[in-house]
N, C-alpha and C positions, 0 to 999 in steps of 0.2 A: 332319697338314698339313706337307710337304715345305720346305724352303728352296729356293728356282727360283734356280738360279745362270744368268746370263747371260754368254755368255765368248763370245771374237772376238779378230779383231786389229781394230787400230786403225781408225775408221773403217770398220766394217761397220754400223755403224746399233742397236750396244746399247744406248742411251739411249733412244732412241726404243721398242723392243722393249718395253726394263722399262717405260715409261710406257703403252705402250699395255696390257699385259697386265696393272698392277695394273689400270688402269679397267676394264678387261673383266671383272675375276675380281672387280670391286667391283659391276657389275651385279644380278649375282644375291646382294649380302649377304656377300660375301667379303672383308673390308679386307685388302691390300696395300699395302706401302711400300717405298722403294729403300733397300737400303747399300751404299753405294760402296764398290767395291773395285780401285778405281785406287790407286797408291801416293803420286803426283804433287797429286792432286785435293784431299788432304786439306788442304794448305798453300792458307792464305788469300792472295788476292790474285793466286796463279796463277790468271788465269782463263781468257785467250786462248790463253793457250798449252798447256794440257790440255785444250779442249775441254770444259770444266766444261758441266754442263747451267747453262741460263739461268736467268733469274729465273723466265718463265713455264712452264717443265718443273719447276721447282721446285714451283711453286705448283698445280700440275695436278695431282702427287703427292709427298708426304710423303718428300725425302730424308734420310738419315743419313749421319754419317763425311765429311759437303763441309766444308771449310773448320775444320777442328778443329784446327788448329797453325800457328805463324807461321812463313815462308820459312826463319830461322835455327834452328828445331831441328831436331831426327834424328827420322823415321820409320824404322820397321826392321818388317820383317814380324813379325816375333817384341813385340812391342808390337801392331803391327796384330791377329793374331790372337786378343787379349787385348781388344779393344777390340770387335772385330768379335762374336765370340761373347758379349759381354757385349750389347751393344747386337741381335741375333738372340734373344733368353734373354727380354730385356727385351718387344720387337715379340710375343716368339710369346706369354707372361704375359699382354698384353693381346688378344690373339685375334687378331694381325694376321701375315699372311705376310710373311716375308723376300724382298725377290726382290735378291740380290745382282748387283751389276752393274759390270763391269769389265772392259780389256784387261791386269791385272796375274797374269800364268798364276800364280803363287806367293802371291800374295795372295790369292786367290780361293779357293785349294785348300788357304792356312792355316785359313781360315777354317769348314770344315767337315771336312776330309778330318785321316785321323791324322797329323799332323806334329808333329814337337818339339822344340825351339829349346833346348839345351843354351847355359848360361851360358857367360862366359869369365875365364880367370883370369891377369892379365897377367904374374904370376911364370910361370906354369905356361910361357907364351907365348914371356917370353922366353928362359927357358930353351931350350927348340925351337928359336927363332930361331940361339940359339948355337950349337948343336950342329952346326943346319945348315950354318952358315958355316964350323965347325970339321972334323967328320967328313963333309960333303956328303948333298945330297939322298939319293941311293940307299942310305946307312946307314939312314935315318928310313924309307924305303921300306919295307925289308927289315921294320924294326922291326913296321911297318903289319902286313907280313904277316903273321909272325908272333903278331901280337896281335889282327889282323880281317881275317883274309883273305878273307874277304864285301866287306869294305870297299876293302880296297885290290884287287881283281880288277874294282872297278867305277872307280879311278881312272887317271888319264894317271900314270907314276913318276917323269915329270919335272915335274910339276906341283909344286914344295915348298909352296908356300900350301897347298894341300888336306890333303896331308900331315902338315901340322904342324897343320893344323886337327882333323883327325878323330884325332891323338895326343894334343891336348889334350881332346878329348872323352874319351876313355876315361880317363885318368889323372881330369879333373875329375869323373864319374859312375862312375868304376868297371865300366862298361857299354860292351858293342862301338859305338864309330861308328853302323855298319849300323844298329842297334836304334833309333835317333832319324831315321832317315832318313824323308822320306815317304812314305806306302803309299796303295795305290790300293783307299781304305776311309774312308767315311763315319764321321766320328762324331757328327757330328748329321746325322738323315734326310734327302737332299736329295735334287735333279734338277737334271741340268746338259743348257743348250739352249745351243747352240754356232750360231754366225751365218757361212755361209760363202758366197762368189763368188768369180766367177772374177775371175782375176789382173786384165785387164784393167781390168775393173768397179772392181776396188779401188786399182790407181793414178789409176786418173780418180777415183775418190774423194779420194784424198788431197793428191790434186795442187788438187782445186777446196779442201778444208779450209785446206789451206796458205795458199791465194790469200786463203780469209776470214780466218783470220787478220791476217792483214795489211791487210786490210780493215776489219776491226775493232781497229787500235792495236795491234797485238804490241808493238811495237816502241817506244810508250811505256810499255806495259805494262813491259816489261824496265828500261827506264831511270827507272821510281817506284820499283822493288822490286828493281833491283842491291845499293843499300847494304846490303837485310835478307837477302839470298839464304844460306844456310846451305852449305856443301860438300855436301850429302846430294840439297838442293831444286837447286842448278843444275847437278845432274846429267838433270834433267827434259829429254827431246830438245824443242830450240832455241832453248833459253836462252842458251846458251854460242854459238850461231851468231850471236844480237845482239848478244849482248857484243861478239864480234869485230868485228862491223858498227860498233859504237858505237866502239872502238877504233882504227877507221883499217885494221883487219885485212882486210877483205873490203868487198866492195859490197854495198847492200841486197839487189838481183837475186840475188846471189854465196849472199848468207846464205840467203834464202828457197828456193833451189836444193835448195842442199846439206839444209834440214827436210826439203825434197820426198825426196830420194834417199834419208837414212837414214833417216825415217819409214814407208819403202816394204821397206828392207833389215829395220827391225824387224818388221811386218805380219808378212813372210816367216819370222824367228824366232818369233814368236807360234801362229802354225799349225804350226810343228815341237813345239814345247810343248806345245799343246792336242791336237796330232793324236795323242800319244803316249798317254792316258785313251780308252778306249775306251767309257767309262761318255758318254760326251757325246752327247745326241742331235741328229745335226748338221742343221740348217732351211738352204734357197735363202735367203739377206738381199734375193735383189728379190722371192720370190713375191705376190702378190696376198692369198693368202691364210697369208701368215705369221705371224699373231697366233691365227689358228685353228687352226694347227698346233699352235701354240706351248701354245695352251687343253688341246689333244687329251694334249699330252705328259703335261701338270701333270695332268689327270683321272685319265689313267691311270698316273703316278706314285702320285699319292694314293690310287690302288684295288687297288696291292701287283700290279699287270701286269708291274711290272719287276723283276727280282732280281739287281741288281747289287750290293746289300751284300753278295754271297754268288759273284758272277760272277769273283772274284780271289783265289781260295784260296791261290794260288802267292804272294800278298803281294809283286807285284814292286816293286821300289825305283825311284824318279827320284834319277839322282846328276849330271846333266850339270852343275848349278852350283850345286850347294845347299854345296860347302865355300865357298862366294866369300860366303854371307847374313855381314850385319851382326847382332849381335845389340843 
């Protein structure tokens, strides 16, 4: 019995998908339930503003991972991933499918796929920091190469953050960089349904979400849970746009704009993310029959039709921003 990951950008209609498909796969005697694997969704209180499923999508099916930490702490995928497979371990123990469900490409793919989240060590760090300021980025470069050059052949050399991130990797583990990187490899058995439309379809999407939003309180929302907001949580897109609105910085119109625009610029980063796994089996988000598709995939996931544990022998890397993770 597969983990069903559900992945999109924003606003293609994955909440609804995972609700409709556990009910379907509850039909015939199959319990399903959701874990959320939004990054944002976990902080309580954020509710309008991530789109959190409602009370009655809640209560329709059995979520996980919603509301699990308050505005002022830190989420870090490397926590998430520890939570996420504990809480998958826990669902599958009592005979119930995972159906993971998210626009967080990184979260989603901690969550089953091999990735590995190397600690940090802030002597280790600063040291790096100094050097760099002292002998300049292309010393630490070179170093890179010399000591992973897998690693740094997949970096920008003027990038020094990454740099001194995957230095400190290998000094803290003893291990190249590259080797903690993530690979496009299951380690708990999954299948991933990926939700796609065309461009237009999904800014009329997001442009109507924005509108409810606003519709439904954002904008009080923001100003109950300013005080508790964490550095980590109002990084959440359009938090920081009320703030400003609340601040005298912009116009409500002005704020509500600008969710629309870079809501729609993310969307567009999402499907660079996702379109990069080819393990995704991508579904039309308007078809008619998208839940029967979705049924057809998960059956024949579960009857071994597909062999994508085995479809990636070349073990390729995703490096576009994984030296930027928090740990």
């Amino acid at each position: 019995m597969r983990v069903v990951s559900i992945i999109g950008p924003t606003a293609s209609g994955k909440t609804g998908l995972g609700i409709a498909l556990a009910q379907r796969l509850a039909q015939p005697g199959q319990r399903a339930e959701i874990v959320n694997a939004d990054a944002y969704q976990m902080y309580r209180s954020m509710d309008v503003g991530t789109a959190k499923a409602s009370a009655v999508e809640q209560a329709a099916v059995p979520h996980h991972l919603l509301d699990i930490i308050d505005p002022g702490e830190t989420m870090t995928v490397a926590r998430f991933q520890k939570l996420a497979r504990h809480e998958i371990a826990e669902l599958q123990n009592r005979g119930v499918r995972p159906i993971l469900v998210g626009g967080s490409g990184l979260y989603a793919r901690a969550a089953i796929d091999d990735i590995s989240f190397p600690g940090t060590d802030p002597q280790v760090r600063a040291a790096l920091e100094q050097r760099e300021q002292t002998e300049g980025a292309g010393v630490l470069y070179d170093e890179l190469k010399r000591r992973d050059p897998e690693a740094a052949e997949r970096m920008d050399p003027h990038n020094a953050r990454r740099t001194i991130r995957a230095l400190e990797v290998i000094e803290i583990t003893g291990r190249p960089y590259s080797a903690s990187l993530p690979r496009y490899r299951y380690v708990i058995p999954s299948v991933q349904i990926g939700l796609d439309l065309p461009r237009e379809e999904l800014d009329r999407r997001i442009d109507t979400r924005t509108a409810q939003m606003r519709d439904q309180g954002f904008v009080d929302e923001v100003r109950r849970i300013r005080p508790q907001l964490g550095v980590t949580a109002s990084r959440a897109l359009g938090y920081a746009q009320i703030e400003a609105y609340l601040d005298g910085e912009m116009s409500e119109d002005e704020a509500f704009a600008d969710i629309a625009q870079k809501t729609k610029r993310l969307a567009r980063k999402q499907m660079g993310w996702f379109g990069r796994d080819p393990r995704i089996h991508w579904l039309n988000a308007l078809g008619d029959d998208l839940t029967d598709k979705a049924l057809d995939i998960v059956a024949k996931a579960d009857a071994g039709e597909y062999d994508e544990d085995d479809a990636h022998a070349d073990e390729r890397h995703v490096t576009h921003h994984l030296g930027d993770i928090a740990q």
